[in-house]
C-alpha positions as CSV (number, residue, x, y, z in Angstrom):
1,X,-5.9,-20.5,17.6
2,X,-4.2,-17.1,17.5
3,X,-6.1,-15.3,19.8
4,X,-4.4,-17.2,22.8
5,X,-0.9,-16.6,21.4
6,X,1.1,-14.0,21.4
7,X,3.6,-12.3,17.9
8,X,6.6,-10.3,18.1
9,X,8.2,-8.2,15.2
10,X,11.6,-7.7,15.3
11,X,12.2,-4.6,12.9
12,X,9.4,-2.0,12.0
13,X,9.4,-0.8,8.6
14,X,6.7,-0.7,5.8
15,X,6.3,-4.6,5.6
16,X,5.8,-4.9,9.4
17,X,3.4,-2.6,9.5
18,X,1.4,-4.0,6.6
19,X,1.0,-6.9,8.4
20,X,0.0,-5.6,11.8
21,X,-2.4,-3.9,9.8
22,X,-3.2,-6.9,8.6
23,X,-3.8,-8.7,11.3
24,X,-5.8,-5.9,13.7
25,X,-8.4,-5.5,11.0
26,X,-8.9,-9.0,10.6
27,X,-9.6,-8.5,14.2
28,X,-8.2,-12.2,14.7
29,X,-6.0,-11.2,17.6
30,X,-6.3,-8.3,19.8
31,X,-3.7,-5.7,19.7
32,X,-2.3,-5.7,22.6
33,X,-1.0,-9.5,22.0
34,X,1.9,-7.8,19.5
35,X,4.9,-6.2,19.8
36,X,7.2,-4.5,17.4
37,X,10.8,-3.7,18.2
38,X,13.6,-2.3,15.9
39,X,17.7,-1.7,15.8
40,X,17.1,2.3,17.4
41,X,14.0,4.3,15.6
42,X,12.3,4.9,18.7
43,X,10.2,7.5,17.0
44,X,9.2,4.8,14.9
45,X,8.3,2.3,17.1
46,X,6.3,4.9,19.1
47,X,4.7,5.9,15.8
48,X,2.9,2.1,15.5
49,X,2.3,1.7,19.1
50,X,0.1,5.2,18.7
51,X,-1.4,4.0,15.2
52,X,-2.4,0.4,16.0
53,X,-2.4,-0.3,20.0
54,X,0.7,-2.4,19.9
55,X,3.7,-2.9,22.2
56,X,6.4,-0.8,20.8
57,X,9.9,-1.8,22.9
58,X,13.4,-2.3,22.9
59,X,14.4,-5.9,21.8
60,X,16.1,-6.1,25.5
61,X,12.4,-5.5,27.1
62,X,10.6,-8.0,24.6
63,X,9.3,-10.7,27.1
64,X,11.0,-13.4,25.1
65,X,9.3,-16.8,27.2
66,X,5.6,-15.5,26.0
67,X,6.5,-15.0,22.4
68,X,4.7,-17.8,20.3
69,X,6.0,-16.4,17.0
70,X,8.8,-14.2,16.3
71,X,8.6,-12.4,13.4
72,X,12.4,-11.4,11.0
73,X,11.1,-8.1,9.3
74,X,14.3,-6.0,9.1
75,X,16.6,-5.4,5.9
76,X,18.1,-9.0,4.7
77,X,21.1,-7.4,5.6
78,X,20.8,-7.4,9.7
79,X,18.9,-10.9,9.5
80,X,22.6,-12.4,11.2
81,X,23.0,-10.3,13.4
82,X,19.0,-10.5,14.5
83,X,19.6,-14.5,14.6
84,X,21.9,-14.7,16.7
85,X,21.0,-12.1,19.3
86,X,17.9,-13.6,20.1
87,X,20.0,-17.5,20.0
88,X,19.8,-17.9,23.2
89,X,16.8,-16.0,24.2
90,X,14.3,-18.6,22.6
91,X,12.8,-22.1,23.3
92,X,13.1,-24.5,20.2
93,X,9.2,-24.8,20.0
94,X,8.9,-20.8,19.7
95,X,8.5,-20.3,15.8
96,X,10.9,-17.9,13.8
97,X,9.2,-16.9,10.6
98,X,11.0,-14.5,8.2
99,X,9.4,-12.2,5.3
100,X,13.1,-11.1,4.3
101,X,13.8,-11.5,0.9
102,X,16.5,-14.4,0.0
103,X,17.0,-15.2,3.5
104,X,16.4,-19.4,3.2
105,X,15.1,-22.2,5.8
106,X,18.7,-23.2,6.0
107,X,20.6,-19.6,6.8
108,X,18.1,-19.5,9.7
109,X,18.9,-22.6,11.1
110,X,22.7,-22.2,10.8
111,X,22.0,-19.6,12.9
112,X,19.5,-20.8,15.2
113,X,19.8,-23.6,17.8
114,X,19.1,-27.2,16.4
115,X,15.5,-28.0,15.8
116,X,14.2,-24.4,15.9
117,X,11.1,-23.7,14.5
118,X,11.9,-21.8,11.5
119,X,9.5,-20.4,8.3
120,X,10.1,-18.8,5.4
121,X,6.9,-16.5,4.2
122,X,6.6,-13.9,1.4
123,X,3.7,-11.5,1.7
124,X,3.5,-8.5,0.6
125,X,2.3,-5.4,0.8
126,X,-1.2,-5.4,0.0
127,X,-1.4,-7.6,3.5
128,X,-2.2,-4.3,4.9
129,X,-5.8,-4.5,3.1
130,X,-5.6,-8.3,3.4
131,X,-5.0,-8.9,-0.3
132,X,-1.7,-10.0,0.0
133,X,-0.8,-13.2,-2.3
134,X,1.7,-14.5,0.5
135,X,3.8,-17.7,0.1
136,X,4.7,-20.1,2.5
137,X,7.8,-22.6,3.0
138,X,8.6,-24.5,6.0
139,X,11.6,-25.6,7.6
140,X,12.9,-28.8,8.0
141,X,12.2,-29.5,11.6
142,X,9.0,-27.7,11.6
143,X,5.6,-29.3,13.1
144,X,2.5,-29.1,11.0
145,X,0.8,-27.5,14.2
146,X,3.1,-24.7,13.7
147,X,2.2,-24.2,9.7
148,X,-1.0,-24.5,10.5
149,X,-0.5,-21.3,13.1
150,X,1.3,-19.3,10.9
151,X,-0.8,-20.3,7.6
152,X,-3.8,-19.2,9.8
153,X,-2.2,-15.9,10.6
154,X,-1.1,-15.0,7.3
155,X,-5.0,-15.6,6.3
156,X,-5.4,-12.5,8.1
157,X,-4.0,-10.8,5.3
158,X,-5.1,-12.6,2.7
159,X,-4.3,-15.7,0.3
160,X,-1.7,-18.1,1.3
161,X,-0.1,-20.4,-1.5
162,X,2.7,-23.6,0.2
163,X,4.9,-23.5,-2.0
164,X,9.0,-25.3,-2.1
165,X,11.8,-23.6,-1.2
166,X,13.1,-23.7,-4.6
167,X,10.2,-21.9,-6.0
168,X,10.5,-18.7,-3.6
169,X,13.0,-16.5,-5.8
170,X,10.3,-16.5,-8.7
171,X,7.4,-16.1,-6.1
172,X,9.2,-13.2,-4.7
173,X,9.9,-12.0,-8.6
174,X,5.5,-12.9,-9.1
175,X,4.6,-11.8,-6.3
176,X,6.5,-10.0,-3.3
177,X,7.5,-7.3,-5.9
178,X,4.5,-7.8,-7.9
179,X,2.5,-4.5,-6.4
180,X,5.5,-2.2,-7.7
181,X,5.0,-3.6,-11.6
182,X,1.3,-2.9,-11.7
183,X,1.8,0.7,-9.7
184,X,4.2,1.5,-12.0
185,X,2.5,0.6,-14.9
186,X,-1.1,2.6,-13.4
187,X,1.6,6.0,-12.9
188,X,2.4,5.9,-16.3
189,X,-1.4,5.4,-17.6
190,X,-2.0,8.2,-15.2
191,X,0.8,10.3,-16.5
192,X,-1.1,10.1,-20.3
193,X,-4.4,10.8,-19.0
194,X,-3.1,13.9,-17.2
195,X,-1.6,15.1,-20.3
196,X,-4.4,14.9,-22.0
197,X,-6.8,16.9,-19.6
198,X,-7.8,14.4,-17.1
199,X,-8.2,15.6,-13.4
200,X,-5.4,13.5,-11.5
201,X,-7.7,12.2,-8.8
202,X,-11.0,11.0,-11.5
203,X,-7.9,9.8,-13.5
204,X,-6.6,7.8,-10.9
205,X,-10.2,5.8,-9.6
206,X,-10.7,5.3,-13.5
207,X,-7.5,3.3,-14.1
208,X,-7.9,1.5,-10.5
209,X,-11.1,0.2,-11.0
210,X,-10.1,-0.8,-14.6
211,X,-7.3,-2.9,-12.8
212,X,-9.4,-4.5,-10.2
213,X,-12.1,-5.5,-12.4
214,X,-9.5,-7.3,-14.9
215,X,-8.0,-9.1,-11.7
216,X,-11.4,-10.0,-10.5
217,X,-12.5,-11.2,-13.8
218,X,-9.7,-13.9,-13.8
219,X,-10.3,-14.9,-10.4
220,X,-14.1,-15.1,-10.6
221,X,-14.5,-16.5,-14.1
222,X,-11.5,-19.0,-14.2
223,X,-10.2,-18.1,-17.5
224,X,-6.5,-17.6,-18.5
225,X,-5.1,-13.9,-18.8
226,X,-4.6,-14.7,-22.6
227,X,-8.3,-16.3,-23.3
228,X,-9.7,-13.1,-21.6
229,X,-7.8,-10.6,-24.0
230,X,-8.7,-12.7,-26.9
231,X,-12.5,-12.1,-26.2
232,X,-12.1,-8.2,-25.6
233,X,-10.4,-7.4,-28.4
234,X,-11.3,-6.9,-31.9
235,X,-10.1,-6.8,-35.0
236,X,-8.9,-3.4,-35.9
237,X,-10.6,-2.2,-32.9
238,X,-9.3,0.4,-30.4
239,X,-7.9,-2.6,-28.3
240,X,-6.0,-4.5,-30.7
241,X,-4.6,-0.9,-31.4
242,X,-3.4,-0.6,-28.1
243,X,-2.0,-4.8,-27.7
244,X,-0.4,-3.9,-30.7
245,X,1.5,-1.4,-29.4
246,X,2.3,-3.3,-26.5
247,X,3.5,-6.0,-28.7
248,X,5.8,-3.0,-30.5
249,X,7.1,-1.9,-27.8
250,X,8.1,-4.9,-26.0
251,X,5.8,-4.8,-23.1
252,X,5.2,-8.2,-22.8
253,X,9.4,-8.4,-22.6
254,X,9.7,-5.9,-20.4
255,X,7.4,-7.5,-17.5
256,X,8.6,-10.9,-18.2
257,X,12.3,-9.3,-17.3
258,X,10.9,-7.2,-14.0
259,X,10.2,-10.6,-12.5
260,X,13.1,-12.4,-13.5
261,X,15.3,-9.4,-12.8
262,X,13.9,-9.9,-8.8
263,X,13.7,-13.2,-9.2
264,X,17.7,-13.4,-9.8
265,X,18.1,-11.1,-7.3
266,X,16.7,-12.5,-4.7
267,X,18.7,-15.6,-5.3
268,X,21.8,-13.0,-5.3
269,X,21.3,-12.0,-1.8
270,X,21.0,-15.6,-0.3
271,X,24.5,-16.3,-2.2
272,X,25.6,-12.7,-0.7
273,X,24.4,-14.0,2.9
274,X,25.7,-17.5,2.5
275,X,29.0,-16.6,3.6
276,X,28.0,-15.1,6.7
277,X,27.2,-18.0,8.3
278,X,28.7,-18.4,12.1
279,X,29.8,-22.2,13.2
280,X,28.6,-22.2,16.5
C-alpha cells in the first residue's frame, strides 16, 4: 500500500527525521515519494534532502493535491498555526496524522474542516532504527482504510500498539519519553565505570548490551520484569546488593515519578492549547 502514496512532513526536527529514517530503511517507500518542510531553517531542510533523498521545500511549494498523508511534526506550540494554514489546502480524505505531544483528535478537528481525516500517533525516537514502540489513536471520522495506511507505515519503524485516547498522556509518559529514562540511567552507569578505570567506549558496549539483553529477555521469554529479577538474584549475592540499594535510594520511586511527571505534562499542554481553539 504505501509504495503508491505519497507523505509530507510539515516541520523537520529530530522526530521527523527519525522517522524518515525509519521509513527509507525499511525501504517500504522510495524516497523520493516524501517531503519535509519547516517554518524557515532552510539549511535544515537542505540538510535531509542531502542525507536521505527527500523533497526538502517551502510549505507554499508542497504539492498539496498528491499528498496522501500529512504529517504534524513541529513543536506543540505551532500545531494551530500549522492547522489552519494548510485548512483549506487539503481534501477531507487526505489524512493528518500528528506525533506532537498533547495535541488531541479533537484540537485537530476544531481546526480542520469537518470530517478530516485526523490521527493521533506517538513514536519515538528509536523509529530511526525501527524500534520504536509507537502508539496509535484515531479520530472520530476516520476510515479503517486510513488506520490501516498509517498503522502500516508506522511498522516501518517498528511496533505499533492502538491504544484510546485517554490512555495517550501515560503512553507518552511509558513510552514517547521512555528512551530519555533508560539513556539517562546507562550515562550514569557509565559515569561509575569511568571512575573506576573503565575505557569510555568498552564501557559503553558493556552496559548497552547488558540493556538489550534484559529487554530481549522479556520479550522473548514472556515473563514479567519482577519474575525475571527474582530468578537472577540471590540471596546476599552481588545483585541483591545492588536491588537493595535501589530499593534505598528510591529508584523504583524515582522512575515511577519520570513517567507520571510526562505523563501530567502532556495532559498540561493539551489544557494549555485548549484555549487556542479558532471558531471557524
Amino acid at each position: 500500500m504505501l509504495e503508491n502514496k505519497t507523505i509530507a512532513f510539515l516541520g523537520a526536527g529530530s522526530m521527523a527525521e527519525s522517522m524518515i529514517s525509519g521509513v527509507i530503511t525499511a525501504e517500504k517507500m522510495p524516497a523520493n515519494q516524501i517531503y519535509v518542510t519547516n517554518k524557515s531553517n532552510a539549511n535544515r531542510l537542505l540538510e535531509l534532502q542531502s542525507k536521505y533523498g527527500v523533497n526538502a521545500l517551502t510549505q507554499s511549494e508542497l504539492p498539496f493535491e498528491k499528498v496522501d498523508l500529512f504529517i504534524l511534526a513541529m513543536k506543540p506550540k505551532g500545531a494551530e498555526e500549522a492547522l489552519l494554514s494548510i485548512k483549506d489546502k487539503i481534501r477531507p480524505d487526505q489524512v493528518i496524522l500528528s506525533v506532537l505531544a498533547g495535541i488531541t483528535t479533537q484540537f485537530m478537528q476544531d481546526h480542520l474542516n469537518k470530517d478530516q481525516q485526523v490521527v493521533r500517533v506517538m513514536p519515538n525516537t528509536s523509529s530511526m532504527i525501527q524500534e520504536s514502540a509507537t502508539a496509535v489513536v484515531a479520530g472520530e471520522t476516520v476510515t479503517m482504510g486510513h488506520v490501516k495506511l498509517v498503522t502500516e507505515l508506522l511498522e516501518c519503524m517498528g511496533k505499533v500498539f492502538i491504544i484510546e485516547e485517554d490512555q495517550m498522556d501515560v503512553f507518552t509518559g511509558l513510552a514517547g519519553s521512555g528512551p530519555a529514562y533508560f539513556y539517562y540511567l546507562m550515562e550514569n552507569m557509565e559515569r561509575v565505570g569511568a571512575e573506576n578505570g573503565w575505557e569510555e567506549a568498552k564501557v559503553r558496549q558493556i552496559i548497552a548490551q547488558t540493556m538489550y539483553g534484559a529487554a530481549k529477555m522479556v520479550l522473548e521469554q514472556g515473563e514479567a520484569p519482577a519474575s525475571l529479577r527474582e530468578k537472577v538474584t540471590s540471596p546476599n549475592g552481588t545483585t541483591a546488593s545492588g536491588v537493595e540499594a535501589l530499593i534505598k535510594y528510591n529508584g523504583g520511586e524515582a522512575i515511577a515519578q519520570a513517567v507520571l511527571h510526562a505523563a501530567n505534562r502532556s495532559k498540561e499542554i493539551s489544557k494549555e492549547l485548549e484555549g487556542t481553539i479558532v471558531t471557524p
